[in-house]
C-alpha positions as CSV (number, residue, x, y, z in Angstrom):
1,X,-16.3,2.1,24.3
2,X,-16.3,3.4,20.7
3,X,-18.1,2.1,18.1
4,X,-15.4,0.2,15.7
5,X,-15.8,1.8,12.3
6,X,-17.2,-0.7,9.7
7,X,-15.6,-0.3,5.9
8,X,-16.6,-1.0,2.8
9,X,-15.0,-4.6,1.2
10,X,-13.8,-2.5,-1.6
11,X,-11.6,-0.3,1.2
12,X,-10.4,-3.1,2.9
13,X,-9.1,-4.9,-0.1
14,X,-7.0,-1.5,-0.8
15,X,-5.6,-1.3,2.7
16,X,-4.7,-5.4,2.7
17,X,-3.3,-4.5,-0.7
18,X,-1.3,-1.8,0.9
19,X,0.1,-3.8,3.5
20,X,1.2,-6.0,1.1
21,X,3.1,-3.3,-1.1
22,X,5.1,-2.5,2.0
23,X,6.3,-5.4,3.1
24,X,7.8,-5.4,-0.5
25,X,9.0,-2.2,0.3
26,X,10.6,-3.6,2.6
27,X,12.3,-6.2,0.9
28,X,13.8,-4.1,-1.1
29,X,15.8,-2.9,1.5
30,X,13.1,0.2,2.7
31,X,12.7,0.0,6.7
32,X,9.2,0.0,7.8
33,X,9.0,3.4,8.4
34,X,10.2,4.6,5.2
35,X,7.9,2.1,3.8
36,X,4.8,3.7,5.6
37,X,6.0,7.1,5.2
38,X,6.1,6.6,1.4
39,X,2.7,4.9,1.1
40,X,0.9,7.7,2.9
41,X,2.7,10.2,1.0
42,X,2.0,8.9,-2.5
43,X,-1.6,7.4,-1.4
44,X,-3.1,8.7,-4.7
45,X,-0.5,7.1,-6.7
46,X,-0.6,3.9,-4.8
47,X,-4.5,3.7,-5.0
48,X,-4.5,4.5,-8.6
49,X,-2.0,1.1,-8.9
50,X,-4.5,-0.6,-7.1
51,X,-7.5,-0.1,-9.5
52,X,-5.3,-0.7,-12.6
53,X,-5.0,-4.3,-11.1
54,X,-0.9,-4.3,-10.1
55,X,0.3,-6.5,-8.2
56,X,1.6,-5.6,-4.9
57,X,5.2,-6.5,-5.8
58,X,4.8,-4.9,-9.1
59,X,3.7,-1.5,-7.3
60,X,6.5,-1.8,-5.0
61,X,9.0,-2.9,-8.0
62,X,7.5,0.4,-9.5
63,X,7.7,2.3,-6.5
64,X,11.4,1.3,-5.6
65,X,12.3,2.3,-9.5
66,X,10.8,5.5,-9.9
């Protein structure tokens, strides 16, 4: 069985962040996929909204705007 991978809290808040981004993404009318498919295509953007302290429904609001 593999070893689970352990990550850093600082990691995991930025995933859990980014989960919450996309279900905004998707309440603005984006279906899951699209959702995911945007996130990992603008990751760098995303994480650079994360560590100037936006809100995930402000990055999505953003996101959905732009």
């Amino acid at each position: 069985m593999a070893k689970k991978e352990q990550l850093d809290p600082e990691t995991e808040a930025l995933i859990a962040w980014c989960i919450e981004v996309e279900k905004h993404l998707v309440a603005g009318g984006a279906t899951l996929e699209q959702a995911q498919e945007h996130i990992e295509e603008e990751v760098e953007w995303f994480t650079d909204q994360f560590y100037e302290g936006l809100t995930p429904e402000e990055a999505a609001k953003a996101a959905l705007n732009g």
